[in-house]
Structures are given as structure tokens and as C-alpha cells.
C-alpha positions as CSV (number, residue, x, y, z in Angstrom):
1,X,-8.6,104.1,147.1
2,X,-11.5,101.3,146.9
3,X,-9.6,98.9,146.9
4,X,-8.0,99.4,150.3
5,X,-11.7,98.7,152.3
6,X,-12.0,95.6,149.6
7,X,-9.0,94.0,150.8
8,X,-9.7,94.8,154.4
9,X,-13.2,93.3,154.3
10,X,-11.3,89.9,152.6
11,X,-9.1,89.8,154.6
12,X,-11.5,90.1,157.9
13,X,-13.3,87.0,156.2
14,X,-10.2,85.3,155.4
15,X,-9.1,85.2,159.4
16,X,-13.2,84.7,160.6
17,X,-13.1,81.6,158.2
18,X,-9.6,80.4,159.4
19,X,-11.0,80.6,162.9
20,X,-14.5,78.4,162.5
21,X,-12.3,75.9,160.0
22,X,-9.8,75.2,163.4
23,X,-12.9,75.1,165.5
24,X,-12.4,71.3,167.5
25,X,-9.8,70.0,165.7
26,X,-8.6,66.3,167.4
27,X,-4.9,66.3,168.5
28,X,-2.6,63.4,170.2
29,X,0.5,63.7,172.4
30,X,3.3,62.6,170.6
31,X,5.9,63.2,173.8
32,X,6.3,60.9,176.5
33,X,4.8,63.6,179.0
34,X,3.1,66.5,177.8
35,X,2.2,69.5,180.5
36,X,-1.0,71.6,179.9
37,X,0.3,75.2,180.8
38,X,-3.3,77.9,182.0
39,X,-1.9,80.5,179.3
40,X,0.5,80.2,176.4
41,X,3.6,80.5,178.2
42,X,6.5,78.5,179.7
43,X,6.1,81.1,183.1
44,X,2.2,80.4,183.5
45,X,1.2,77.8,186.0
46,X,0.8,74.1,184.5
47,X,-2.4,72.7,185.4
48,X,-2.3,69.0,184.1
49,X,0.1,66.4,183.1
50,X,-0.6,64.0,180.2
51,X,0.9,60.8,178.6
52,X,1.8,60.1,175.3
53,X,-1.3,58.9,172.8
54,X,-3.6,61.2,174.5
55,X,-6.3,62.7,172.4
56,X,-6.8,66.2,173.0
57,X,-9.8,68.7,171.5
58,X,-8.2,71.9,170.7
59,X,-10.2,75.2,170.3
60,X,-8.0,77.2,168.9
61,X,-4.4,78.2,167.9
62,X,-2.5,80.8,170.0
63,X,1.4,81.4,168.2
64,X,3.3,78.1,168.4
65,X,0.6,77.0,171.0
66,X,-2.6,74.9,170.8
67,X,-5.6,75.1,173.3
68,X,-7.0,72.3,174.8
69,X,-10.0,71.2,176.9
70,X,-9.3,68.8,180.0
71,X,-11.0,67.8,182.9
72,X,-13.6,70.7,182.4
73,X,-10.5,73.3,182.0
74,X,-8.8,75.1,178.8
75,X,-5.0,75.2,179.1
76,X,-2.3,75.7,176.0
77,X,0.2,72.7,174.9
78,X,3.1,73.6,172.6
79,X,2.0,72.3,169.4
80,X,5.9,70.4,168.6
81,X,4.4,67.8,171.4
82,X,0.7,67.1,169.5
83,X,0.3,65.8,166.4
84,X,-3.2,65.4,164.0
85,X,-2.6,61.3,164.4
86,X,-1.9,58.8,167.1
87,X,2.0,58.0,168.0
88,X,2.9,54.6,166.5
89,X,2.7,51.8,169.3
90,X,5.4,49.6,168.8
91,X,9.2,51.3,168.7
92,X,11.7,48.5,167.4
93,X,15.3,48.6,167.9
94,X,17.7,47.1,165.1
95,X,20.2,45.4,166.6
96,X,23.5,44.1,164.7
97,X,26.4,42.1,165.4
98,X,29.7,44.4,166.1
99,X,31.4,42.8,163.1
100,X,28.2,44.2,160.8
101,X,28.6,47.3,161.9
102,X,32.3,47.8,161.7
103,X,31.9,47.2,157.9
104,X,29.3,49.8,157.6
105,X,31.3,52.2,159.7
106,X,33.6,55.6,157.6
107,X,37.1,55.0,158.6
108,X,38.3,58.1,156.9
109,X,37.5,62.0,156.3
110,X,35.7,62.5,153.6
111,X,37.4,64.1,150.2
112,X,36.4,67.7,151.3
113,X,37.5,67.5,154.9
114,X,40.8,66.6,153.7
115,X,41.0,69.4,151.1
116,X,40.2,72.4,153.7
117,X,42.7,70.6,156.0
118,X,44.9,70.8,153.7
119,X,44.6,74.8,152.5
120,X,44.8,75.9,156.3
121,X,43.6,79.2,157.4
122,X,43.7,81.9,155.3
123,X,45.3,85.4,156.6
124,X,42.1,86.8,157.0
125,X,40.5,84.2,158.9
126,X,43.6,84.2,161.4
127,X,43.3,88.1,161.7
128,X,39.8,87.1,162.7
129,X,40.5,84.6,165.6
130,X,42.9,86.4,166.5
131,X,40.6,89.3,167.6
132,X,37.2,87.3,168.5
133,X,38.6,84.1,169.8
134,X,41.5,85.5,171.0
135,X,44.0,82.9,169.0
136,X,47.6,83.7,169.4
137,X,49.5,82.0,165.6
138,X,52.6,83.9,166.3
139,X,53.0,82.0,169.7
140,X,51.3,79.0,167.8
141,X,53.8,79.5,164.9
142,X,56.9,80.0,167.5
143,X,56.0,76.5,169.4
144,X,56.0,74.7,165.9
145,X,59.4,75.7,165.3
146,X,60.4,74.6,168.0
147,X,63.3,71.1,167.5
148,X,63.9,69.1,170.9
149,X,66.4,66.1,171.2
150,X,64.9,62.8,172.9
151,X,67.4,63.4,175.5
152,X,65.3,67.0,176.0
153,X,62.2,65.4,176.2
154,X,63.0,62.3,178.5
155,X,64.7,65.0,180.9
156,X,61.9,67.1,180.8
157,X,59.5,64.1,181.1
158,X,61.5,63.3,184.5
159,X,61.3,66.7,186.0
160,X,64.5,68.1,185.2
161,X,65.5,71.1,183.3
162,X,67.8,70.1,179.8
């Protein structure tokens, strides 16, 4: 029984502490364009716009959400646009010659694509198109069979009936 108002009381400390340790923490925009939103939600109204490499103070964590100060205002940024250090400056593009990158290219499936190719569907897994994707294998299984001359096809090609 005492040790339920223990681990209350640690726990009280625990988040207090977490709280004063995020206390002005430095962030940087990492996105191209950033929006400031007044509360921490997509629907609230945005009230500033900032570029990437921006330092931002935050005061605080709310969810997935940090809050900011700017321009003499606290708003919340989602915290997958910031970042604890600046975004690099330079970006560089490897470029390569088409015949370079021919060579590196797959040309064929890979040993375990060819494998479940090769085993199909299993009964089940057709009983379970059939009823969620609505997958018809007895029409399927009817077209397969089906054996037409060249004459057939060249006079269905043209617009005639064989």
C-alpha cells in the first residue's frame, strides 16, 4: 500500500524534471518551408512561415509538436520538420554517364520473386480475392483455355466476327 504514494511522488518528479530539462532547447528547420500553426493542430490558424536553416527556441513539447517563440508570439511546428542541428548547405547531385548506369541496373527478378511466381495462388488465397477483391478465376480460368487460330484473331482484329 506505501508504495503506491512512492511511485506517484517519483513519478510527479520524474515529468517536473523532464519539463525544466526541455526548457529552451535550440531547434532548426530542416524543410524547405515550415508553417508555425497558434495551437498544435493542422485546423488551427498558421501564424508565420519560415525557411529552411531557421533557428527556432522551443519551450516545450506538445505530442508530436514542438513550441516555438517568433516575432514576440508562441506557435507549435511539427517536430518531423526541426531538427537539434543546422540542415547541411550544400546538396550535390551524382551524375553518371547512361552506359554506367546500365551496368549497375537488375535486369532480372530476383531468386524469390521467381519462386512465388512460380507456386501461384494457393486455394485459399483465391477464395480470398474472390470475396474481398472480387476476383473471378473461374472466368479467368475459362479465358485461358481458350485456343484461337491466326485466321480468328486477324478477323477479329479487323472488325469481323470468325
Amino acid at each position: 500500500m506505501k508504495k503506491q504514494p512512492l511511485l506517484f511522488v517519483i513519478f510527479t518528479v520524474c515529468m517536473l524534471f523532464a519539463t525544466v530539462l526541455h526548457a529552451e532547447s535550440v531547434y532548426y528547420v530542416q524543410s524547405n518551408n515550415a508553417k508555425i500553426w497558434l495551437s498544435a493542430s493542422f485546423k488551427s490558424k498558421v501564424i508565420a512561415e519560415v525557411g529552411k536553416g531557421k533557428m527556432l527556441t522551443s519551450t516545450g513539447l506538445e505530442g508530436r509538436w514542438v513550441k516555438v517563440k517568433i516575432e514576440g508570439k508562441e506557435g507549435y511546428v511539427p517536430s518531423l520538420l526541426l531538427s537539434t542541428h543546422p540542415p547541411f548547405e550544400k546538396t550535390v547531385v551524382i551524375r553518371a554517364e547512361d552506359s554506367e548506369i546500365k551496368q549497375g541496373v537488375r535486369r532480372r527478378a530476383s531468386s524469390f520473386s521467381s519462386a512465388a511466381a512460380a507456386r501461384g495462388l494457393t486455394k485459399e488465397d483465391r477464395r480470398r480475392d474472390d470475396v474481398e477483391e472480387g476476383v473471378d478465376y473461374v472466368a479467368l480460368k475459362k479465358m485461358e483455355s481458350l485456343s484461337l487460330t491466326a485466321d480468328e484473331v486477324t478477323q477479329f482484329t479487323i472488325g469481323g466476327k470468325p
